[in-house]
PAROPA-430870 format. One record per atom (N, C-alpha, C, O): y, x, z. Coordinates in steps of 0.05 Angstrom, whole numbers, plus 5000, padded with zeros to 4 digits. Layout:
% residues N
YXZ ...
% end
This chain:
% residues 266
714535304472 715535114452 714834834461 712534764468 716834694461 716734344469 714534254442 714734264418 712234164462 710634004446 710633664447 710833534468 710233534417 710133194426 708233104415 706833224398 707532794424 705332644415 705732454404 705132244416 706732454380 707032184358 703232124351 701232264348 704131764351 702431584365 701431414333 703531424320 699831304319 698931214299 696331024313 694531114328 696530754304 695330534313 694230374287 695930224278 691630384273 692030284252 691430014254 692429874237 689929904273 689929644280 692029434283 691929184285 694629664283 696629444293 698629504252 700929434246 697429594239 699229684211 698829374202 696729244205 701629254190 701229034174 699929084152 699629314145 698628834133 698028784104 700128974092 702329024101 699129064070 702329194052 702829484065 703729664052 701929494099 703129834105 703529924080 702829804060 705030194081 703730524070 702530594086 700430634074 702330644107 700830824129 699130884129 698831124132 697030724127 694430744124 693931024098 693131254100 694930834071 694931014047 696531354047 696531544032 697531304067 699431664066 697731764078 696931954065 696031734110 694231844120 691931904101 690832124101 691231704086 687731774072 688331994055 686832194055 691231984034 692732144009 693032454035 691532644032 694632444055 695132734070 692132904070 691833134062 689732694083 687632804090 685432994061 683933184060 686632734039 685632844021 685733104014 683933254010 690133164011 690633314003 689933634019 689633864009 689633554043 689033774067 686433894052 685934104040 684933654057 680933824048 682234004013 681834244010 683233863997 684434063974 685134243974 684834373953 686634364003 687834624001 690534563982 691334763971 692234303976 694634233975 696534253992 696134304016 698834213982 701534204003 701533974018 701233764007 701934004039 701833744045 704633644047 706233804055 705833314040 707533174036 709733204068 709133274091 711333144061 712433234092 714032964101 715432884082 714232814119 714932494118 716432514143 716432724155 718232204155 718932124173 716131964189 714331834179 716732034224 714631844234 716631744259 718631844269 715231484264 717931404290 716631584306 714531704303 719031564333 718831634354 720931544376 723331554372 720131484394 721231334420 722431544436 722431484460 723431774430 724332004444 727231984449 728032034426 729231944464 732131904464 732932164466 735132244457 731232314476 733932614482 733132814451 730932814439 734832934445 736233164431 732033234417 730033144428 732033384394 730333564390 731133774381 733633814383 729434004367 729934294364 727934294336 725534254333 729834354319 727634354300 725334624298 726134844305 722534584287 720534724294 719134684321 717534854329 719634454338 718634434359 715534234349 715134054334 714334344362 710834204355 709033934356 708333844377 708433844337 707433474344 704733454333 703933534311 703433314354 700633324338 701032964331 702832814340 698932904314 698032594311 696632454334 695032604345 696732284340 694932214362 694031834348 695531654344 691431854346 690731554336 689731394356 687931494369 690631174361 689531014386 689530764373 690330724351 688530604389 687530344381 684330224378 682830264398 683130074354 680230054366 680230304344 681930434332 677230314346 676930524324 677030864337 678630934355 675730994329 676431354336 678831404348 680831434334 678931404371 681231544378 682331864382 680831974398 683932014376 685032264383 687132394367 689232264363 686832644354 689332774352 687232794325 684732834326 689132734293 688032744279 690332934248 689832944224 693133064264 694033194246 696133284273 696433194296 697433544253 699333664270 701233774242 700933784218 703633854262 706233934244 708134004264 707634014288 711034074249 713334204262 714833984253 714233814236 717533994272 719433814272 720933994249 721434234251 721533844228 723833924203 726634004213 727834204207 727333814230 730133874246 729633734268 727633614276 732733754279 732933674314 734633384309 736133294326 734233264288 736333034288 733932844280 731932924268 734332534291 733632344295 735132164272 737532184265 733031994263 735331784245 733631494253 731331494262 735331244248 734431074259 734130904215 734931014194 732430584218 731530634197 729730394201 728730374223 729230234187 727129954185 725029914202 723429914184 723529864224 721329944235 719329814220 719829594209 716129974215 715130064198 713129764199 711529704182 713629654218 711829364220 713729154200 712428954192 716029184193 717129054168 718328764183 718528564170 719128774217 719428484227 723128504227 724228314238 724128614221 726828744209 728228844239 730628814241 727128924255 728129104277 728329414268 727329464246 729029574277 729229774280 727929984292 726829934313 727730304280 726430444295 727830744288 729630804271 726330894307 727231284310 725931394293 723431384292 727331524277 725231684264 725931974262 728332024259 724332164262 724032394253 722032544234 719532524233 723532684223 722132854189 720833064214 721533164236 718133064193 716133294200 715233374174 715133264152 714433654186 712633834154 710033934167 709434114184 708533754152 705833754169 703633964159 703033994135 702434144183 701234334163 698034314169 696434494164 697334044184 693834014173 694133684185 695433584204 691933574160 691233284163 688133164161 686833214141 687433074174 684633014177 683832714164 685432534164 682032704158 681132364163 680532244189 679732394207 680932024194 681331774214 679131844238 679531914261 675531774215 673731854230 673332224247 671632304263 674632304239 674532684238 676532644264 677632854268 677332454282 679332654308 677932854318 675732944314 679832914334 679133164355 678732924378 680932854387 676832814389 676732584414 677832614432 677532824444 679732374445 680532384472 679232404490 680632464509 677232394495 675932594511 675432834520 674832924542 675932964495 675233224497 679233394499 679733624506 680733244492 683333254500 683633214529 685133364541 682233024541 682833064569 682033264587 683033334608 679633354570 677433594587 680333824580 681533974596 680633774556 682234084565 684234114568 685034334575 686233854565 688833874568 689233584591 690333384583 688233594618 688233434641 690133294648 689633064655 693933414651 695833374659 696933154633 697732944641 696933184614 697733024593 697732734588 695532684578 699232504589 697732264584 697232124563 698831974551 694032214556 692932154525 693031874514 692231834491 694231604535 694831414521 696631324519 696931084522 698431464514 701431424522 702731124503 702231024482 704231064521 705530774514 707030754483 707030534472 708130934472 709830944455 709431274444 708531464458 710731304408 709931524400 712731714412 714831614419 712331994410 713932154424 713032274452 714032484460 711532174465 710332274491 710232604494 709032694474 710932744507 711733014509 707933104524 706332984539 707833314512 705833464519 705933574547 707833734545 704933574575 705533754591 705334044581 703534114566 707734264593 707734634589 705034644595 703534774580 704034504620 701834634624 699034634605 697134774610 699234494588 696634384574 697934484543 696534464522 700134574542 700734614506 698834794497 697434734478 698535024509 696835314497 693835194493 692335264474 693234994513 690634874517 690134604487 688034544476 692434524482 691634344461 691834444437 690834294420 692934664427 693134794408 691334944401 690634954377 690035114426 686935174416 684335014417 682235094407 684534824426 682534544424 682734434396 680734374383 685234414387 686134254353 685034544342 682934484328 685334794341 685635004328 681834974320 680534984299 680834934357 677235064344 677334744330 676934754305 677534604335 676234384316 676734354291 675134224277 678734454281 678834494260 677534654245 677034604222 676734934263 675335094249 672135044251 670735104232 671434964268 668534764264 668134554250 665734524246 669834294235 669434214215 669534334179 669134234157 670534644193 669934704159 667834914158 667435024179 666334984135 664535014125 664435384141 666535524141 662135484151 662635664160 658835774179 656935624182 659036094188 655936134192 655535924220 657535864234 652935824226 652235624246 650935854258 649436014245 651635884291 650036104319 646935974308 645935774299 646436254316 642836144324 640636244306 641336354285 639036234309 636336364287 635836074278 634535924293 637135934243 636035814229 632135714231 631235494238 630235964221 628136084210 626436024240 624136114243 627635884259 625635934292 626035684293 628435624295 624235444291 624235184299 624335104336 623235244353 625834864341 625534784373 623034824375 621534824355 622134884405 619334864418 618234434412 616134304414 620334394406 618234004410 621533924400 623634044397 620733674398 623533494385 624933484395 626933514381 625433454421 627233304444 629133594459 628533734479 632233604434 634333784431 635433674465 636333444469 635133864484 638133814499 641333894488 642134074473 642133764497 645133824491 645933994517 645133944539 647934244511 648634364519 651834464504 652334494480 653834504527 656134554517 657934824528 656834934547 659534914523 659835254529 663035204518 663535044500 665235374535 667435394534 667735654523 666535844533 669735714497 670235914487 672735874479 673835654475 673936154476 676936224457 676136374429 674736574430 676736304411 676636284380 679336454376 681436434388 678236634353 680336714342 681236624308 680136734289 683336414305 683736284284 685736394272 687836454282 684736424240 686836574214 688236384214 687436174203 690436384225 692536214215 693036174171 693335974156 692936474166 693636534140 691336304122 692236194102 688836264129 687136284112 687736084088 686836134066 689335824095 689935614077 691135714065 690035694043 693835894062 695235974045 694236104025 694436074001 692936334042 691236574022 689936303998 691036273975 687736134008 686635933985 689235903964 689135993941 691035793972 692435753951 693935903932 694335863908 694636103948 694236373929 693036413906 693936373883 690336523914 688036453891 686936283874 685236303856 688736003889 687835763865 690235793840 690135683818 692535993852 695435983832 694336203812 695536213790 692236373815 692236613805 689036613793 688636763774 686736433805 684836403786 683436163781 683635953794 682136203763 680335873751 679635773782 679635933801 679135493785 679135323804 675835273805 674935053798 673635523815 671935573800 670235763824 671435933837 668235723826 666536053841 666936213833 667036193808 667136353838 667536713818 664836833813 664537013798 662236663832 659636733830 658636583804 657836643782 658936313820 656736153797 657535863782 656035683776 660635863780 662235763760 662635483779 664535343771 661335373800 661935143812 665435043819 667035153834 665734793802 668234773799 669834523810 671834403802 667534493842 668334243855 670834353873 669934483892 673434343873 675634393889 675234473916 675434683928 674334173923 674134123961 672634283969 673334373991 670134393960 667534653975 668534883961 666735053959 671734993945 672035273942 673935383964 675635243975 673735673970 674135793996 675236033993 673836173978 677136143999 678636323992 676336544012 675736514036 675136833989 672937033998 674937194001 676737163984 675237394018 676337694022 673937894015 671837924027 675138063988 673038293981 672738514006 670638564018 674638594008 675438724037 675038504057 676538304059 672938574073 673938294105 676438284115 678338414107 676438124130 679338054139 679038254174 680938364185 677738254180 676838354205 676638694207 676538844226 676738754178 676939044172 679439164158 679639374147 680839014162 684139054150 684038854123 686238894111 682638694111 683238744086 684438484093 684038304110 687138564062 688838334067 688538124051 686538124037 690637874048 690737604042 691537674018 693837584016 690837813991 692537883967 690937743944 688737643949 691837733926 690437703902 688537863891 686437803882 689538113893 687338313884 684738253906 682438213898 685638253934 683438233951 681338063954 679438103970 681637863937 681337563942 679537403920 680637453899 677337243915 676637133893 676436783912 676336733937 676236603890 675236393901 671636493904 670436703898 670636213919 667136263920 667335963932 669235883947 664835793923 663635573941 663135723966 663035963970 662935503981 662335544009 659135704030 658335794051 658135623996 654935784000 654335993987 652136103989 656636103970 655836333960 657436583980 656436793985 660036473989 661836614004 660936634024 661936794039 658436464035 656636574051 656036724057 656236834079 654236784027 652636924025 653737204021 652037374023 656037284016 657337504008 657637654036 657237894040 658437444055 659437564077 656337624091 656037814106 654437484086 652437534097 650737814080 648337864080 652537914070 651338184047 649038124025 647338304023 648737894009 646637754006 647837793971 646137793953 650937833967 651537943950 653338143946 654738133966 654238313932 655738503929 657138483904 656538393882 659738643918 662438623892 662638813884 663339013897 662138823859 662039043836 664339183830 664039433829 666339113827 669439163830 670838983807 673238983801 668338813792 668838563763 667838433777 669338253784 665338433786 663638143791 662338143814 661838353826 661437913824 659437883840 656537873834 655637683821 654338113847 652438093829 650538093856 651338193877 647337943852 645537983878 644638323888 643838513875 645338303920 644338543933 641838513933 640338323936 641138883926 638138883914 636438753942 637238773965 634038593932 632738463949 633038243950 631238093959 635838143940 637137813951 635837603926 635037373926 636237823906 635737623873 634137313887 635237083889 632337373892 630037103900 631436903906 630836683897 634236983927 634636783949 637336623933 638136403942 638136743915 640636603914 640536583871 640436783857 640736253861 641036243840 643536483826 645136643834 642536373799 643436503773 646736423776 647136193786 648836553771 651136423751 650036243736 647736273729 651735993727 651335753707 651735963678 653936073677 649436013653 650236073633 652535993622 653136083600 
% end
């Protein structure tokens, strides 16, 4: 699949943009587990598209730079349309339906785009820049783990074993991740079907609830409603970490755990 690199500069957005405000509103809506809004973005591309062909965000300018949302092309048609700096020229645009948005500070760094996708040119002059074939599979699982390392999830390592002395080396390790595509949907599922709520201990902050599989997902169990409760991010933890158990009504502490993990809110 033809991948592209539409380009976002916020340094260069006049007084008055939207831009700025659709990015912070997308990113919001993303951490929500909302739909996200589906928009026109320019692009400098003259030949033909295919709709469903692949575009990530790419932010350059001062400030964080990298790939800070991705989506599919809506269709293969191009429309031309006010350019977005408001100096009454013109620009390309194409509709996308974007299916993850980050905040500004949160890229995936061009750096770490170059480490893994080499052939590509990450500062490209204008938005539309085509992904090299060779680097697509490579930037898709680079956006894919980063995404799944900024959300809430178990950290490698023995917690309970302190460093030998303060002074952490850094050390870095190349891996392939296996990412649920489903898992956003499944959330929304269960936000259509239950209180917006832990199913453990009533916590009713949106952004830290997490769609739990009673059945794992790794053991067949599927993305359903029946299968499925909300949970904060620390209790769904803890479930998966056997710390609690599902009664076939409730979630109640596995014997031993009581100590470790509060009460339900009366």
């Amino acid at each position: 699949m033809t991948t592209y690199l539409l380009t976002a500069n916020p340094s260069k957005w006049p007084e008055g943009s939207s831009d700025p405000h659709f990015v912070a509103d997308q990113a919001e809506r993303f951490a929500s587990g909302e739909e996200l809004t589906s928009s026109e973005w320019a692009t400098n591309t003259k030949h033909g598209h295919v709709a469903g062909e692949r575009v990530y965000l790419l932010v350059q300018g001062e400030g964080p730079r990298g790939i800070i949302a991705s989506g599919h092309l809506a269709s293969g048609t191009t429309e031309p349309g006010p350019h977005w700096r408001g100096d009454g020229s013109l620009a390309t645009y194409v509709q996308i339906d974007w299916d993850a948005f980050l905040p500004i500070d949160d890229v995936l760094p061009t750096p770490e785009l170059i480490a893994a996708a080499p052939e590509t040119a990450w500062q490209p002059n204008s938005s539309g820049t085509r992904v090299k074939p060779a680097d697509e599979e490579a930037v898709e699982s680079a956006w894919q783990a980063h995404l799944e390392a900024l959300g809430p999830g178990p950290v490698g390592g023995d917690p309970t074993t302190p460093p030998e002395d303060d002074d952490i080396e850094r050390s870095y390790r190349e891996a392939k991740r296996l990412v649920r595509g489903h898992q956003r949907r499944f959330r929304q599922l269960l936000l259509k079907h239950y209180p917006a709520e832990c199913a453990y201990c009533g916590l009713d902050v949106l952004q830290v609830l997490e769609a739990a599989h009673l059945e794992a997902d790794s053991k067949g169990g599927l993305p359903t409603k029946e299968n499925g409760r909300l949970m904060c991010a620390n209790h769904h933890r803890a479930y998966d970490a056997k710390l609690l158990t599902w009664t076939g009504t409730e979630f109640t502490p596995t014997h031993g755990a009581a100590v470790v993990l509060p009460a339900p809110s009366p």
